[in-house]
N, C-alpha and C positions, 0 to 999 in steps of 0.2 A: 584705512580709507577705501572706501570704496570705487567701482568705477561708475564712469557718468552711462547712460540707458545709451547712447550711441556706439559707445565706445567698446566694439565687440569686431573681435575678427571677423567675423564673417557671419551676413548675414544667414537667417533661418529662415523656412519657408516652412510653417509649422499652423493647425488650425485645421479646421473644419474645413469652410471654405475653399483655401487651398488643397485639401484632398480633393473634395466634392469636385474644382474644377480640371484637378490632374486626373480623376476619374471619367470624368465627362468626356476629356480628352484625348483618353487613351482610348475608350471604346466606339469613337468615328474613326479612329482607323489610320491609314496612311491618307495624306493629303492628295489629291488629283496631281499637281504640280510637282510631285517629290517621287511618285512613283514614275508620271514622264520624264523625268531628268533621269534615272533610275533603267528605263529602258535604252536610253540614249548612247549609241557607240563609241566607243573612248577615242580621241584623239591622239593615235600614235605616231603621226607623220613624224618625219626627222628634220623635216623644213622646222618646224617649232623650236629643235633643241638647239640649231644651226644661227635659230636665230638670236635666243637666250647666250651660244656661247659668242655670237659675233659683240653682241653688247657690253659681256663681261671682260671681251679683251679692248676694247676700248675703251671702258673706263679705269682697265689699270694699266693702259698708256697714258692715259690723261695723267694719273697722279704722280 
């Protein structure tokens, strides 16, 4: 028996088209938005982590 045309792991991104527009797209480049995020200086304050752990120990007081 065979299987039904849906019934496949994982889809494929196979065809002309699909190159032609993986191509199209590789050769514009990095987007504007992706390289300013990309320049943007990381956030390493320790207020952040102080805050992440203030949260974790109150929810396993809560439970």
């Amino acid at each position: 028996m065979t299987r039904h045309i849906t019934d496949h792991a994982a889809p494929k991104a196979e065809g002309t088209r699909t190159e032609q527009f993986v191509d199209i797209e590789r050769k514009k480049g990095i987007h504007p938005a992706v390289a300013e995020l990309n320049q943007r200086a990381a956030d390493r304050s320790p207020r952040k982590v102080q805050e992440f752990l203030r949260i974790d120990r109150e929810q396993k007081d809560a439970v």
